[in-house]
Residue, then its C-alpha position, 0 to 999 in steps of 0.5 A: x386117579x387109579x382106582x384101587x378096588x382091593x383097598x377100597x373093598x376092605x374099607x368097606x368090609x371093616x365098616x361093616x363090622x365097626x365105626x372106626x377104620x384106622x387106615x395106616x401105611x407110610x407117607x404117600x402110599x396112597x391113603x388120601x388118594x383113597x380116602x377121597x375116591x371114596x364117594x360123598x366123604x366129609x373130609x378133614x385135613x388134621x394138618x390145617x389150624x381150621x380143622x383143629x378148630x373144627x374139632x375142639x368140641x366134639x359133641x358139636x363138631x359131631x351132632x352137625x353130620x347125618x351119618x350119610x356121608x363117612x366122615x374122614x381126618x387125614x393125618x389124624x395124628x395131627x391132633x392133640x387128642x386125636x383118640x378121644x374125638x374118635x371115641x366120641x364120635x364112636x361111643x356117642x354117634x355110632x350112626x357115623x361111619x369114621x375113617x382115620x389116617x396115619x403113617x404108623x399104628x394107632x398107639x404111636x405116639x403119647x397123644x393116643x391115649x385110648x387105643x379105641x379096642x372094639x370100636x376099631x380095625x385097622x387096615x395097614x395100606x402097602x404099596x402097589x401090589x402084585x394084583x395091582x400092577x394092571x391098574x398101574x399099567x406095569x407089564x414086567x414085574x422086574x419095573x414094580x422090583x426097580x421101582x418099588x410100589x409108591x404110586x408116584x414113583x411107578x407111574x413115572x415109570x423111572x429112577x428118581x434117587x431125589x424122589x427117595x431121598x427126599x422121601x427119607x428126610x420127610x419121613x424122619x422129619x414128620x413120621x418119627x421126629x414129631x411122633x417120638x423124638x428120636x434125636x440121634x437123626x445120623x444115627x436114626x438114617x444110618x440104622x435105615x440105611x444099614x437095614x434096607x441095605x440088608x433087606x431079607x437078612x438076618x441082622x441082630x441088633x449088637x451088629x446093627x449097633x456096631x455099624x450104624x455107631x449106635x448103642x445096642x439099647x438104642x438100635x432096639x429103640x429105632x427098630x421098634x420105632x421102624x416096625x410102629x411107622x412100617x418102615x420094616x417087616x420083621x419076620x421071625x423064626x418058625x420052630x417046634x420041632x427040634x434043637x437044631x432049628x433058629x428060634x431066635x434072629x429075625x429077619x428084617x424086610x424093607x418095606x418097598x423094593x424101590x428103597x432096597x434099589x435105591x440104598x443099594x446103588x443099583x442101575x440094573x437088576x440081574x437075574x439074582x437080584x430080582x430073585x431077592x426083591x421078588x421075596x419082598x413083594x411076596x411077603x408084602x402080598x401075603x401082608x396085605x392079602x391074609x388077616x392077621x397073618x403070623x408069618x415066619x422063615x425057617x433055618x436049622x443050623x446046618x443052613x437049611x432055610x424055607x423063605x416062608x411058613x404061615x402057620x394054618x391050623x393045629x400042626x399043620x403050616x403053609x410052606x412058601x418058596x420063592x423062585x423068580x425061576x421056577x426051573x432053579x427050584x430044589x427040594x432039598x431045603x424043604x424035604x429037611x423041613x417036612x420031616x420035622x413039620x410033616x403037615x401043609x401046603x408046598x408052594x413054589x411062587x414065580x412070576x414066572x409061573x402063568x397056571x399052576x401045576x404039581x410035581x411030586x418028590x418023593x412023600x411030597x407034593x409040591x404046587x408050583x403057583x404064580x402068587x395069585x394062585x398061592x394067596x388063593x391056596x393060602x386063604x382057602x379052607x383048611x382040609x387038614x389033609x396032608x399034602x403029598 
């Protein structure tokens, strides 16, 4: 069993602020591997007719545990009334430390029937990290791409398309049949399909319906749907300061590089194609690494684009490029982005990249950062000093 400290530690540090973790990510990210590494738990698997029973009364089920070991429903969604037992054990044993888990947000289905607002935080579990791959044993960057970052598949340290197959019958099996009852299943993985396919670009929701053969009310549904179980990352436009930006389109991510490969028939990555997945597994370190991140990519008409902007106090905005290479880097886009968002960091973000540097350009100042560096720089205090 690897030992994942990040995830472990932000467990903890919720815990110290509330008696409910939500801990949520799709289906075999890891979430059990982490609830049970977890030392002396009380632990419950919500799939099993013994723990519903267990549970059906509450008051009872509650009184018989001290408060020394967390206690822990895996798949808790599983329940018929799964958000009442965790406001019980919430309101009426807050000696309990209590840890839920499921592959979507808490609000997913008709049987959470309380969204448990301060008694709650959620803790959205993505796959391996960057700052993970040591634990993993991965040393090129470009298997993590390949691959993608459940543990499974990467500690195999091969392609398995069965493995991803399978892992997309089960997830609408499980994750979005019995959860919300999307009946069009074709149409449901075609929508999938189409959306890994173009992972990273903007596709709007009446060409979406027009290739996967589905109606536009319904392709706003399943996205929807896709968003709540983070099967996508929808990132949407950052604009302010003008009429030529794109205010509206977002772009929608994949969750897991691994899925992109797979859907998209590739054996091999060339250089462009790492270029792209590499994006990928930035936006999910800046997920996994910031709280409550609003994340966005910029675009003016004239083609223009900055791959990501992180707003960072008043006027002010992180601007984030990603560049396998670092030497293929041109400041064009980004100089056109700074005269209509002057203030915030200029970051470069390679894997390329061992120790930061700084070249200037112009009025800027651009840091060239591995991504490490970069979510460091991004969670540091704001000066709101401009750069360069």
């Amino acid at each position: 069993m690897i030992e994942r400290p990040f995830w472990r530690q932000r467990l903890m540090s919720a815990w110290g602020q509330v008696p409910i973790v939500w801990l949520s990510g799709v289906r075999r990210v890891g979430k059990t591997t982490l609830a049970r590494a977890i030392e002396q738990i009380e632990y419950f698997d919500c799939d099993l007719p013994s723990t519903r029973r267990e549970v059906a009364d509450p008051e009872a089920f509650f009184r018989s545990f001290d408060g020394k070991r967390p206690v822990v429903f895996d798949e808790v969604h599983r329940l018929e009334d799964a958000s009442s037992l965790l406001k019980i054990g919430a309101d009426h044993f807050p000696h309990l430390r209590l840890l839920a888990t499921g592959s979507s947000t808490l609000a997913a289905t008709r049987k959470f029937r309380d969204s448990l607002t301060g008694r709650k935080r959620t803790v959205h579990m993505t796959p391996a990290l960057w700052s993970e791959l040591p634990l993993f044993k991965v040393q090129d960057v470009r298997r993590r791409l390949a691959l993608g970052g459940l543990p499974e598949v990467l500690l195999s340290g091969i392609q398995q398309p069965g493995f991803y197959s399978e892992w997309l019958d089960s997830f609408y099996a499980r994750d979005v049949q019995e959860l919300f009852h999307v009946e069009k299943r074709h149409g449901f993985l075609k929508l999938v399909e189409l959306v890994l396919r173009n992972s990273g670009c903007g596709r709007d929701a009446s060409q979406l319906a027009a290739e996967s053969g589905l109606s536009r009310p319904t392709v706003l549904n399943y996205l929807e749907v896709l968003e709540t179980t983070h099967l996508i990352y929808p990132v949407r436009p950052y604009h302010g300061g003008g009429v030529q930006e794109l205010m509206r389109q977002e772009r929608i991510y994949g969750f897991d590089t691994g899925f992109v490969v797979h859907v998209r028939g590739w054996n091999e990555l060339r250089p462009p194609d790492c270029g792209g997945l590499w994006e990928h597994l930035v936006l999910i370190e800046l997920l996994a690494a910031l709280d409550n991140p609003r994340i966005h990519y910029w675009r003016d008409k004239q083609g223009h684009e900055v791959d990501f902007v992180i707003p960072c106090g008043r006027d002010a905005c992180a601007a984030i490029e990603c560049k396998w290479d670092p030497d293929e880097f041109s400041p064009a886009n980004l100089m056109v982005f700074r005269k209509l968002h002057p203030r915030g960091l200029n970051l470069v973000v390679s894997p390329r990249i061992t120790r930061g540097f700084e070249r200037s350009k112009g009025d800027l100042r651009i840091c060239y950062l591995n991504l490490a560096e970069a979510v460091q720089r991004i969670q540091a205090p704001r000066t709101g000093k401009t750069p360069g």
